[in-house]
N, C-alpha and C positions, 0 to 999 in steps of 0.2 A: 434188611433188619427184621429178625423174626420177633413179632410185637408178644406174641406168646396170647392169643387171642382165637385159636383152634378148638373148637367145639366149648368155646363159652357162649352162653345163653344172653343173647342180646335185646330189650324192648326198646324202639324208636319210636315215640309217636308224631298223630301227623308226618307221613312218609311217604305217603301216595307221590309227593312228587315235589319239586323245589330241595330244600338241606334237608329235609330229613330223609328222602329218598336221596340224597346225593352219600350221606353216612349210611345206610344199609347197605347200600352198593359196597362200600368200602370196606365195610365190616364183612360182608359178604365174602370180599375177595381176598380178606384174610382166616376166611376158614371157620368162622362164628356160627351158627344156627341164631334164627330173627326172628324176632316179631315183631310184623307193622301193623300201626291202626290208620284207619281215616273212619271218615263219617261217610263214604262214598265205595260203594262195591263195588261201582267199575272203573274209579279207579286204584283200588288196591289192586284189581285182576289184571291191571295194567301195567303199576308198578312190579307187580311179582313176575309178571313176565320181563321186564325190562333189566331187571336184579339177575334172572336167570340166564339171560341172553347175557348179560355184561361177562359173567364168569361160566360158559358152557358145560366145564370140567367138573366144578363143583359139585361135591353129592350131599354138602350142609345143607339142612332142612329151614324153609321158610313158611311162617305162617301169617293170616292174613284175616285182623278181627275189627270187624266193623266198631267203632267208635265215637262218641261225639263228646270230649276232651271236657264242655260246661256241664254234664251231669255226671255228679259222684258216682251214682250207680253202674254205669256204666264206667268207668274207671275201676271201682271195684274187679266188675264183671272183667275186665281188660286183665288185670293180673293173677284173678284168680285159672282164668283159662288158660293162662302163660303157664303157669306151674301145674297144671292139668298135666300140661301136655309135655314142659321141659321136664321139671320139678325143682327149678330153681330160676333167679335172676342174677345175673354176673354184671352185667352191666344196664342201667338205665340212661336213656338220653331222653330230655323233655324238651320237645317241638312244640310251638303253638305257633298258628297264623296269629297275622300284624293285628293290631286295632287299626279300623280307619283312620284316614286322613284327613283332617279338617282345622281351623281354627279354632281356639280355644273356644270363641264366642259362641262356636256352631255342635261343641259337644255337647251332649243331652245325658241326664241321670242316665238314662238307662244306658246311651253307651258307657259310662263309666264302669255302670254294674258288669254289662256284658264281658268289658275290657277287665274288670278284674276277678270274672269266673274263671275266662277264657286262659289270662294270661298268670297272675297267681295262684289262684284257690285250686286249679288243674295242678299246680305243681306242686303245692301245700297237699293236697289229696293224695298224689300218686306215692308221694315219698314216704307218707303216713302207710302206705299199703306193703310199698316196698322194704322200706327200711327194718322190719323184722326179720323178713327173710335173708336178707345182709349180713346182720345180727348173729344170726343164725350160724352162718357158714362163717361168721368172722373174715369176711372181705366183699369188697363191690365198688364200683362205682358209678356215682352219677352225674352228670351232666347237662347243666340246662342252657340252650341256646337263647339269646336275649337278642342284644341289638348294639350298635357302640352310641345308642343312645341314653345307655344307663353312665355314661362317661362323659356326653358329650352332646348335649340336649339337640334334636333336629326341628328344624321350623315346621308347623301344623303339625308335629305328630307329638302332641302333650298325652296321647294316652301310653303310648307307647314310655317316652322320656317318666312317664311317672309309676306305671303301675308293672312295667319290667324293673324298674330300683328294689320294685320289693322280692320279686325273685331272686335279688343277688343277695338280700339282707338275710334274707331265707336261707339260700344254697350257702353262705358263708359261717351262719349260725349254724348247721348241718356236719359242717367241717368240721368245725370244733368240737359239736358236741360228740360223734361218733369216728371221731380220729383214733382213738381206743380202740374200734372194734375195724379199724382195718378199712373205711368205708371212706371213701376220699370223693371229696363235692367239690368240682369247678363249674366255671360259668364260661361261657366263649359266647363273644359280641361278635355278631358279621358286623360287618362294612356296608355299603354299599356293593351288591353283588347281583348277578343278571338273573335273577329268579322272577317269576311269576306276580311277586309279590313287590318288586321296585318297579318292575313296568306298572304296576297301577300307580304307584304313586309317582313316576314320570306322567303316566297321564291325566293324573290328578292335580300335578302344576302347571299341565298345560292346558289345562282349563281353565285356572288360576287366573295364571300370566298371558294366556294370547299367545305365549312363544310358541313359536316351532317345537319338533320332539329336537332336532339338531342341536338346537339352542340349550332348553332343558339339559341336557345328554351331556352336552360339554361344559355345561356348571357344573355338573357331578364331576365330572373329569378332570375336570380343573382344579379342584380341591384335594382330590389323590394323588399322592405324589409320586405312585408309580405309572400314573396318567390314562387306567384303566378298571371297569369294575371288576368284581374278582369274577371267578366260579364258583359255585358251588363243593365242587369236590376239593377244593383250595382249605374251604371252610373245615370239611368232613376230615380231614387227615389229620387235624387238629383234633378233633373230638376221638377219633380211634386210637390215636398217638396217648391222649389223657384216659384213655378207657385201660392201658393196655400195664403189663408189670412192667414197662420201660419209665414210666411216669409215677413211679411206685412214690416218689417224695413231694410231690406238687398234689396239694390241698386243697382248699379256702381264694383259690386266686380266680381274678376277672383278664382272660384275655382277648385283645378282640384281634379279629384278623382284617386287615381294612386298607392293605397298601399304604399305610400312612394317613389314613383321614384323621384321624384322631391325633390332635396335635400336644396334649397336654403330658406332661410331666411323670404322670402317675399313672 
């Protein structure tokens, strides 16, 4: 299926590695030109290499701008150098790492504040940056990856369960208001999925509980009903798929992709 995504201008952030390097990969290998951030230069020179090795053939252009997602300015700075260098944005995907993992009792103001730099006000920021340029060209879309914990509250991760709800209140108020101008906002909840970012908090209940990782590992497993965590790239297909004119009618919607973890109605 041609997604019709060849030399569209793509920003993923947070991409050095986990889902949002699993979606540049993917965008990559449908022919898009990129741009990733991280707050980490060696590993974006890692990911660009690993994006470039995936698809050999490829002659789409990748770019690689240092970032750190909690300062506006540097946000700014992120899309203005985008259009420096594309002279447009066709599609936005918003990454941010987890908030930690702890007990409600054990959160502290300031993780709250960090948790809602890091994980709203990052995407309240970017979309205020992007969504003129949108505007502009009358089409785009964006995409912000959350968690299926805006669905489906998870134990010890109350920043997450709380201050991702507001990202979808956001991205869904978005829908509406520039459905008019062609600019289509979804949300996509992973699951539980083998990233970088569920092994800590595997090994954050195993500090918890005493249990073994075994133990941990198959309570996860247990609860998915196709009885394993996902990938990464499992995730990404989805996001490319909503980036693409194949998806040209899907708006305002929360999907999560989870094997079934999420067990409710809605």
């Amino acid at each position: 299926m041609d997604l019709g995504l060849s030399n569209k201008v793509v920003l993923v952030l947070a991409a050095s590695k986990g889902l949002g390097l699993a979606c540049a990969k993917t965008f990559y290998a449908e022919g898009a030109s990129i741009v990733i951030c991280s707050r980490s230069r060696l590993n974006l020179d890692l990911a660009k290499k690993e994006i470039e090795r995936s698809n050999p053939n490829n002659s789409n252009s990748i770019i690689t701008i240092e970032a750190d997602l909690n300062d506006k300015e540097q946000i700014k700075s992120l899309v203005e150098t985008t259009i420096k260098e594309y002279g447009t944005i066709d599609v936005l995907v918003h990454n941010a790492g987890g908030p930690p993992s702890a007990p409600i009792s054990n959160i502290t103001e300031d993780n709250w504040q960090d948790s809602i730099n890091l994980n709203l006000l990052s995407f309240i920021r970017i979309c205020k940056s992007v969504i003129p340029i949108m505007e502009k060209q009358q089409s785009g879309r964006i995409i912000a990856i959350t968690s299926v914990s805006v669905k489906q509250p998870l134990e010890n991760l109350v920043l997450s369960n709380t201050t991702r709800l507001g990202v979808v209140g956001y991205a869904k108020t978005l829908a509406n208001a520039y459905a008019k101008d062609n600019i289509l906002v979804n949300v996509v909840c992973p699951g539980p999925t083998l990233t970088s970012r569920m092994k800590e908090i595997i090994k954050s209940q195993i500090n918890e509980t005493g249990k073994s990782e075994q133990e941990i590992m198959k309570r996860w497993v247990d609860s998915i009903p196709l009885g394993r965590l996902g990938a990464p790239e499992e995730l990404a297909n989805l996001v490319v798929f909503l980036s693409s004119d194949r998806a040209s009618y899907i708006t305002g919607t929360v999907i999560q992709v989870d094997g079934g973890f999420v067990k409710s109605s809605l």
